[in-house]
MINUKOL-828135 format. One record per residue (C-alpha): residue number from 1; y, x, z. Coordinates in nm, 4 decimals. Layout:
N
 num        y        x        z
 NUM        Y        X        Z
...
! end
This chain:
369
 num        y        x        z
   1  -2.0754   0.2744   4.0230
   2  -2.1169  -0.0691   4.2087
   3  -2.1929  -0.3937   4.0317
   4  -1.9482  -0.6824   4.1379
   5  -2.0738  -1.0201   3.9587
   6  -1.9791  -1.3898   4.0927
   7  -2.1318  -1.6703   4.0736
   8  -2.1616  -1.9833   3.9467
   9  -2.0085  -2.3466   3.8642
  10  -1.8939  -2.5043   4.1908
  11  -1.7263  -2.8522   4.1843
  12  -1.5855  -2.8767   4.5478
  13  -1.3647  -3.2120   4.6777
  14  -1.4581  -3.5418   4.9207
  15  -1.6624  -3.7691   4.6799
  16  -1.7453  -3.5118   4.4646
  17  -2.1254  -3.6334   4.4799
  18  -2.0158  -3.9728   4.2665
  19  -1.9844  -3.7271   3.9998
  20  -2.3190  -3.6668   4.0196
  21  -2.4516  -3.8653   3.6841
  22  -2.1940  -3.7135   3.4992
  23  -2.2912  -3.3608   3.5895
  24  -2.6855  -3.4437   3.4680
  25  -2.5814  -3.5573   3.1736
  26  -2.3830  -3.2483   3.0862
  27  -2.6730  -3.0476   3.1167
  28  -2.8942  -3.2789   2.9226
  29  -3.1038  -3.4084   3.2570
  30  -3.2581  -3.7595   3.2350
  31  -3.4798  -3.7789   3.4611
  32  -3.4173  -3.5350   3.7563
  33  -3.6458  -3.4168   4.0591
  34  -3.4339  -3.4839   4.3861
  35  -3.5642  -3.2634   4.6517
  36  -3.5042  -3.3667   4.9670
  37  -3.7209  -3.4107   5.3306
  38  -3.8009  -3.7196   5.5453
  39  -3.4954  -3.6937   5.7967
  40  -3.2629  -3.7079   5.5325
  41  -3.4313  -4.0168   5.3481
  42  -3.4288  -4.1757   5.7107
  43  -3.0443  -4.1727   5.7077
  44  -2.9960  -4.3354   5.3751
  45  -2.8181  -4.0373   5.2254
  46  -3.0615  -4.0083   4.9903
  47  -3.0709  -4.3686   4.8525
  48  -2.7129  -4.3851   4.8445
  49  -2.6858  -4.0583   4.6020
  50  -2.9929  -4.1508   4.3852
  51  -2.8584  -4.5122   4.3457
  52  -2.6013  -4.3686   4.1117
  53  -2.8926  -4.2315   3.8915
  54  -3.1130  -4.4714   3.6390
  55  -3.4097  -4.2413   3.6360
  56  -3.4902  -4.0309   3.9428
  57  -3.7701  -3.8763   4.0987
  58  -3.7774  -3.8125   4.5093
  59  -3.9822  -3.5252   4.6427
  60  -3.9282  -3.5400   5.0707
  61  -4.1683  -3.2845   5.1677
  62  -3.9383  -3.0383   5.2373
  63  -4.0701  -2.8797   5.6016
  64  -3.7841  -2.7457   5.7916
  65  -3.8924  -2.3694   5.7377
  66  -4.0370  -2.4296   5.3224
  67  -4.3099  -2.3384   5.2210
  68  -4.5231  -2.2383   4.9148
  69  -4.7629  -2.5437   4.9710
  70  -4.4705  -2.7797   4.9736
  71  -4.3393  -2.5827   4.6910
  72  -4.6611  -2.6214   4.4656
  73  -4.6617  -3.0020   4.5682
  74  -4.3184  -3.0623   4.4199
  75  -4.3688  -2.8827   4.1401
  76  -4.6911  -3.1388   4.0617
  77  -4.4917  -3.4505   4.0963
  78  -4.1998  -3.2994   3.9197
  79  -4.4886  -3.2431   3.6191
  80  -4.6575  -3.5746   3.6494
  81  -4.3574  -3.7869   3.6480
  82  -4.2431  -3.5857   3.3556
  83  -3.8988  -3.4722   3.5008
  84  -3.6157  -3.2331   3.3239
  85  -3.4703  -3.1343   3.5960
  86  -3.4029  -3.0617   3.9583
  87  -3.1335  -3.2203   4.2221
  88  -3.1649  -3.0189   4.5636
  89  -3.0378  -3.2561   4.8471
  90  -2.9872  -3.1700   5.1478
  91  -2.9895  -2.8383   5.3807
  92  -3.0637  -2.4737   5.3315
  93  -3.4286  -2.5874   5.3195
  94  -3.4605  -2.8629   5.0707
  95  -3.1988  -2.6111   4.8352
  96  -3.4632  -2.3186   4.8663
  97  -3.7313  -2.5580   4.7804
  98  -3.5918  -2.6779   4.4602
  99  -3.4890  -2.3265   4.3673
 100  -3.8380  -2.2452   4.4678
 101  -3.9881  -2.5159   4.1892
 102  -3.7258  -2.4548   3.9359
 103  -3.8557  -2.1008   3.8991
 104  -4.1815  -2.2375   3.8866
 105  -4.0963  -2.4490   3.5914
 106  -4.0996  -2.1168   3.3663
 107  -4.2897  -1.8634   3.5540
 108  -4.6307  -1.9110   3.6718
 109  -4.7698  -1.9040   4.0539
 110  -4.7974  -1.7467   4.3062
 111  -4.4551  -1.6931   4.4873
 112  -4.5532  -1.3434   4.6504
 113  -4.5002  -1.1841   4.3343
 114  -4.1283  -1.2887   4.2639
 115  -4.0415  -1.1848   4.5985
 116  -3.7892  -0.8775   4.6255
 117  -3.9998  -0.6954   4.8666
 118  -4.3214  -0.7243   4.6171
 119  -4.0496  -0.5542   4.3241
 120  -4.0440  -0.9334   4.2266
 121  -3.6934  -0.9370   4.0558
 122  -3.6951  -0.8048   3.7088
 123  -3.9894  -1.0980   3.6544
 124  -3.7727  -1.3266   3.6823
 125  -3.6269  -1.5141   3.3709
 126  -3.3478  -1.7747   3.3418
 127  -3.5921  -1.9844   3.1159
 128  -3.6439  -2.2422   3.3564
 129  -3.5168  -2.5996   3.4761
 130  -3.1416  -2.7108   3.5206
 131  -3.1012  -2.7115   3.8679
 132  -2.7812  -2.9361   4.0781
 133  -2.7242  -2.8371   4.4370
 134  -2.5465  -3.0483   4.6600
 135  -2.5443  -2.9181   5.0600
 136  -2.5748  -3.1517   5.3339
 137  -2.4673  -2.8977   5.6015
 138  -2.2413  -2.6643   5.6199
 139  -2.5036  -2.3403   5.7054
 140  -2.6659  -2.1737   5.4568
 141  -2.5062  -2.2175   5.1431
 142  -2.7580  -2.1919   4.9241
 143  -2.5976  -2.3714   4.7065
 144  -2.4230  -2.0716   4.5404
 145  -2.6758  -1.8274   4.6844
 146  -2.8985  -1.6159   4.4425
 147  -3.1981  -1.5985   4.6877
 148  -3.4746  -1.8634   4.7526
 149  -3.6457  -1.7692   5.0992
 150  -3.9830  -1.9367   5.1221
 151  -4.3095  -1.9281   5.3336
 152  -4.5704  -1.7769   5.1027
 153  -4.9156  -1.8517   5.1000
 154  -4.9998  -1.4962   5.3233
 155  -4.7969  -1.6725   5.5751
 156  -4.4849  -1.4358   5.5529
 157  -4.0736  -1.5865   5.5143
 158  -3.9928  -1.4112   5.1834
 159  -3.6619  -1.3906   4.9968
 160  -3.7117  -1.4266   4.6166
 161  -3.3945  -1.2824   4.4750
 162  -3.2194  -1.3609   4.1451
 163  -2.8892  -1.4202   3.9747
 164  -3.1090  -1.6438   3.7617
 165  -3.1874  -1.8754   4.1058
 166  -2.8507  -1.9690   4.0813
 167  -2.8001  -2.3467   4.0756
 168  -2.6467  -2.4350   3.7350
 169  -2.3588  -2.6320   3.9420
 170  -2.3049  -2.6537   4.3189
 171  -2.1931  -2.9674   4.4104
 172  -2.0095  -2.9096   4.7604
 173  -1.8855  -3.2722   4.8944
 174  -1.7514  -3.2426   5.2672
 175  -1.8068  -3.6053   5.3172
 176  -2.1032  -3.5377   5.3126
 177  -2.0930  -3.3914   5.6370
 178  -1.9194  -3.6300   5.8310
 179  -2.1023  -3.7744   6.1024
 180  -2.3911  -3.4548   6.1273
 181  -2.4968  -3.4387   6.5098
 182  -2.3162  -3.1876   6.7483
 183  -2.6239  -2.9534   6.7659
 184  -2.7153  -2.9352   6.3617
 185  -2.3490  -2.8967   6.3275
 186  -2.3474  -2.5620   6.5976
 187  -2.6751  -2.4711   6.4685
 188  -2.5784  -2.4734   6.0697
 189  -2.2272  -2.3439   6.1706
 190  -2.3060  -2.0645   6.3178
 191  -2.5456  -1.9685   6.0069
 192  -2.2566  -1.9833   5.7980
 193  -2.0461  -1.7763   6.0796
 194  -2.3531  -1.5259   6.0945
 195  -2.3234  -1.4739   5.6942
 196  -2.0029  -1.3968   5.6779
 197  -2.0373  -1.1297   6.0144
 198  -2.3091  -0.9835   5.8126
 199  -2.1970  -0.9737   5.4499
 200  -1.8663  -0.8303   5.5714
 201  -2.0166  -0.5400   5.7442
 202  -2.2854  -0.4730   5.4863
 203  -2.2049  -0.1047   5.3843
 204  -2.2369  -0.1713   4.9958
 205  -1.8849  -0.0943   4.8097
 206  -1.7468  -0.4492   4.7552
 207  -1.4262  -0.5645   4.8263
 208  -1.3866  -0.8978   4.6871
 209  -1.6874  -0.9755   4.8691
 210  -1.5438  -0.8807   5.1981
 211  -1.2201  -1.0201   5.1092
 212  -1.4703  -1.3878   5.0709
 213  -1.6769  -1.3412   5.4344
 214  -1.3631  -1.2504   5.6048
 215  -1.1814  -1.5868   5.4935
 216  -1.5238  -1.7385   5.5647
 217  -1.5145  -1.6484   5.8775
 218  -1.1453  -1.7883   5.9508
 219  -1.2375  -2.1164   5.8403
 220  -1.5670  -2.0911   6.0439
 221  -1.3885  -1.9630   6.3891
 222  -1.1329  -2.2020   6.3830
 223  -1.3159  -2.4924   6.3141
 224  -1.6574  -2.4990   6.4717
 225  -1.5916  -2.6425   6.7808
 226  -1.3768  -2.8954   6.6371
 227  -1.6482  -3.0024   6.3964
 228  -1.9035  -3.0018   6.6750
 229  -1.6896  -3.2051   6.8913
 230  -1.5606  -3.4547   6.6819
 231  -1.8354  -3.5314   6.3508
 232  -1.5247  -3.7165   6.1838
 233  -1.2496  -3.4921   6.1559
 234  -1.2197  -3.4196   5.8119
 235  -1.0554  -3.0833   5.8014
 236  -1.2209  -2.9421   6.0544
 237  -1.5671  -3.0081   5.8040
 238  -1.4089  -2.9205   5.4939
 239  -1.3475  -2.5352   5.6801
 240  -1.7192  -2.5359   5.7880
 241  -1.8315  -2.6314   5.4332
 242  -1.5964  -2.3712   5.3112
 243  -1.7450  -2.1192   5.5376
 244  -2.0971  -2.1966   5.4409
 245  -1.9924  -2.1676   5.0425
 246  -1.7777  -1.8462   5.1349
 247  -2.0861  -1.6925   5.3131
 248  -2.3035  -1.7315   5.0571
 249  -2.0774  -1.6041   4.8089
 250  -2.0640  -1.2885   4.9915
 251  -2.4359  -1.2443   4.9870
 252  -2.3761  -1.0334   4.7061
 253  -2.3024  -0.7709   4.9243
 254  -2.6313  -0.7893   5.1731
 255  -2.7202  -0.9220   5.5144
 256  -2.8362  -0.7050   5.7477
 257  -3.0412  -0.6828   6.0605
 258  -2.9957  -1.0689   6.1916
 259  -3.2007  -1.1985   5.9020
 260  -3.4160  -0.9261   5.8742
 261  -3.5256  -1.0444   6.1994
 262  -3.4359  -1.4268   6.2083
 263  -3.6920  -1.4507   5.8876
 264  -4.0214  -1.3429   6.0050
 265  -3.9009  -1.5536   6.3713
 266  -3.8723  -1.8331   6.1163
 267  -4.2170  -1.7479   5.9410
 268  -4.3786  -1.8359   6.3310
 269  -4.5563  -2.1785   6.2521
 270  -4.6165  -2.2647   6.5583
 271  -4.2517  -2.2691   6.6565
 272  -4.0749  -2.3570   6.3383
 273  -3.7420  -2.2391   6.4865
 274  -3.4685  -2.3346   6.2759
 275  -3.2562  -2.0749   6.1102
 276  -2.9466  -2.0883   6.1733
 277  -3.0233  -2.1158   6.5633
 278  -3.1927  -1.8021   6.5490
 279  -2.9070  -1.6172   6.3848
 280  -2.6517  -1.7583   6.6455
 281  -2.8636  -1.6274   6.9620
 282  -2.9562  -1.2780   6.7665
 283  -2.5818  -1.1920   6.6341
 284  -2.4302  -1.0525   6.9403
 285  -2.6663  -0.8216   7.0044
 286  -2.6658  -0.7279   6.6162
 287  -2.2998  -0.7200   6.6437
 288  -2.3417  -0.4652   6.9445
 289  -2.6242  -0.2618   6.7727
 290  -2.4072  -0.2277   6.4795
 291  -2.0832  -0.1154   6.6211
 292  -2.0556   0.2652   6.6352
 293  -2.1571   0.2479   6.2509
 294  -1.8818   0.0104   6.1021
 295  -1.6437   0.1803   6.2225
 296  -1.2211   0.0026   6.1995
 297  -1.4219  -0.2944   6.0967
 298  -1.4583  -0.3870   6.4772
 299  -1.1243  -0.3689   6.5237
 300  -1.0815  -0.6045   6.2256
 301  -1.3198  -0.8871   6.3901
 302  -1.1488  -0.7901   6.7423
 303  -0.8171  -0.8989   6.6125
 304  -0.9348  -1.2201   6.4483
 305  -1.1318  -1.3248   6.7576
 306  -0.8822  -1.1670   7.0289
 307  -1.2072  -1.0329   7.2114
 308  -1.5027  -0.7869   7.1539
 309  -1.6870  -0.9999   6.8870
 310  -2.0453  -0.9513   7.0460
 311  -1.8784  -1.1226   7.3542
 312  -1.6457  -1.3724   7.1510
 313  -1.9725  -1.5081   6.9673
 314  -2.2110  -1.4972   7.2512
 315  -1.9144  -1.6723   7.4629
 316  -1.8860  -1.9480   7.1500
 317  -2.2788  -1.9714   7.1400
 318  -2.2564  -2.1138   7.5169
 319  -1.9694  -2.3213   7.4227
 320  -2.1683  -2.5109   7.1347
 321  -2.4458  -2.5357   7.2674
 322  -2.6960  -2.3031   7.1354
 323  -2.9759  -2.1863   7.3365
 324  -2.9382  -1.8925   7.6354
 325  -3.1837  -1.6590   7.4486
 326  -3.5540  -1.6651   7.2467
 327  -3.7447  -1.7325   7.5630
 328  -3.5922  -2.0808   7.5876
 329  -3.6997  -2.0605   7.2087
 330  -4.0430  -2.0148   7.3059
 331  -4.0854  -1.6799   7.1383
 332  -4.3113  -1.4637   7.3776
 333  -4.3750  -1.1118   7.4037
 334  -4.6855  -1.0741   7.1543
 335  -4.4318  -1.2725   6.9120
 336  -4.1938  -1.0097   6.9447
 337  -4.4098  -0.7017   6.8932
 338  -4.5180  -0.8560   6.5441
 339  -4.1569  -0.9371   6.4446
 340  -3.9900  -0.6128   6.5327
 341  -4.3035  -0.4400   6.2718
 342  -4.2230  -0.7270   6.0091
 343  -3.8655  -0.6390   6.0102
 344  -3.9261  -0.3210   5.8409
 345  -4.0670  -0.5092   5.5537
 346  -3.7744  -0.7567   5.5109
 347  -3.4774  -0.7279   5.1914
 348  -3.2624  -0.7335   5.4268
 349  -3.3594  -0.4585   5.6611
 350  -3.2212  -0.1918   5.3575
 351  -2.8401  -0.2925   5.4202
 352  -2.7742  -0.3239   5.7530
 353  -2.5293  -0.0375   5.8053
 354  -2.7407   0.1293   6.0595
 355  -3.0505   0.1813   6.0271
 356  -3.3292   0.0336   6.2483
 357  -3.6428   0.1539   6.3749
 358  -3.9462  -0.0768   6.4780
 359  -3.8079   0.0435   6.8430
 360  -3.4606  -0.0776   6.7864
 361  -3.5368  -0.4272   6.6654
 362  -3.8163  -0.4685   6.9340
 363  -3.4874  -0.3121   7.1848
 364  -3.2678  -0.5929   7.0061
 365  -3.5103  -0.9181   7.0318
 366  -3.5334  -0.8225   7.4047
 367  -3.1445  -0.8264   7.5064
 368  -3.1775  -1.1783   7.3133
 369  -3.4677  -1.2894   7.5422
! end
């Protein structure tokens, strides 16, 4: 038996975001949280959106890998102002973040214990806040992702997973997009690339799921450089926002050994690497691990990328941009040794379609040195 369930409301299309009040209303919000972080605000995104609302709250603590602290702080403004609801503006972070509160407006702290690894998912309710998505960058697409992956307070990256973390409407506006540096744009594209790799070769029995990452992946592969080059052209950001949603959607199926590792990298405070660069220098060598174990799905990527994919995407990381290996990341030998044991622990670690020892992922992070 397999268990095939999708998704959520999604209201895609440029200037999608003026709809915005419209959306709150429908789901009774008057007085929303907007979480959001500092780099964002500096752009005036953030103005511009909540200028269409009479009554909103702004929460910018968002720290580029999000934490339980920040989490607990938002969810104290979001009490004292008296809010209804929560707006999550802006990248994979700031979305985890307000998932991350939302479940905290119905279930009581601490985070550890809603976490998949800590058997965290049948407490989780759907008695909890309205919650409106809208992406910034096309990477993660938490937006119509069911997991929330936060820095507890025992200093480990956890995924808390939950059809119930589902935003109540993702608001995906490419315009949104338009003008995003060249390196966020390689960095969060090759996220969304990375999810869709992943997802499809995830061994669980789901075909519309790899029917999604493979036309994720399309989109992605044909338009990444273009978007990197060029932050204006419009199709070329409507396929990487497309990839990102498509990605995500997928998720359903599992990730596999590239987050299992890229999370505990990403739990390294000292570093605060950012996500999706850490997927784009880890893939090939995931890609390469993986191979004898997915069998005519190589050939499947092969034809799509007209090259051996571990090359294609290591060859594309070097074409956008994206650092020659963790080293240059400043992840050193004693990092490694921890992450390779904290793999193990990881939801994703279970549906990688072959299975890795401590050895393997410690092998792995060293051909991505």
């Amino acid at each position: 038996m397999a268990l095939i369930s999708y998704l959520t409301r999604i209201e895609f299309g440029e200037g999608e975001v003026a709809r915005l009040p419209e959306h709150l209303a429908a789901l009774n919000v008057s007085r929303p949280l907007v979480c959001t972080d500092t780099g964002l605000v500096a752009t005036g995104l953030v103005d511009t959106v909540t200028a269409t609302l009479t009554d909103a709250v702004v929460f910018d603590g968002t720290p580029a890998n999000p934490t339980e602290e920040a989490v607990m702080a938002a969810l104290a403004l979001y009490r004292e102002k008296g809010c209804d609801g929560i707006v999550g503006l802006g990248g994979g972070s700031s979305l985890d973040l307000a998932k991350a509160v939302r479940l905290l407006t119905g279930h009581e702290p601490p985070l550890a214990q809603y976490t998949a690894i800590n058997g965290g998912v049948a407490k989780i309710h759907g008695d909890i806040a309205p919650l409106i998505a809208i992406p910034t960058t096309s990477g993660t697409g938490s937006e119509v992702g069911r997991a929330s992956v936060i820095i507890t307070d025992d200093g480990r990256k956890l995924g808390i997973l939950s059809p119930h973390n589902l935003p109540s409407i993702a608001l995906c506006d490419p315009e949104l997009t338009y003008g995003l540096p060249a390196g966020l744009t390689a960095a969060t594209g090759m996220d969304a690339i990375s999810h869709c790799l992943e997802t499809y070769m995830a061994p669980a029995f789901n075909p519309p799921a790899e029917a999604i990452a493979l036309h994720g992946l399309d989109c992605g592969l044909r338009s990444i450089e273009r978007a990197v080059a060029d932050g204006s052209d419009t199709d070329a950001r409507r396929d990487m926002m497309v990839c990102a949603l498509e990605g995500a959607m997928a998720f359903q199926k599992g990730l596999g050994a590239v987050h299992a590792l890229t999370h505990p990298l990403g739990a390294i405070r000292s570093l605060n690497l950012h996500h999706g660069t850490l997927n784009a220098v880890l893939t090939p060598e995931v890609l390469r691990f993986n191979r004898d174990s997915i069998g005519a799905k190589w050939d499947v990527l092969q034809d799509r990328m007209g090259a051996a994919p571990d090359a294609y995407i290591a060859a594309l990381n070097d074409r956008i941009g994206m650092p020659s290996g963790l080293t240059a990341m400043g992840v050193t030998e004693a990092m490694m040794e921890e992450v390779a044991s904290a793999a193990l622990k990881d939801h994703c670690h279970a549906t990688n379609p072959r299975t890795a020892t401590r050895d393997d992922y410690l092998e792995i992070l060293h051909r991505s040195a």
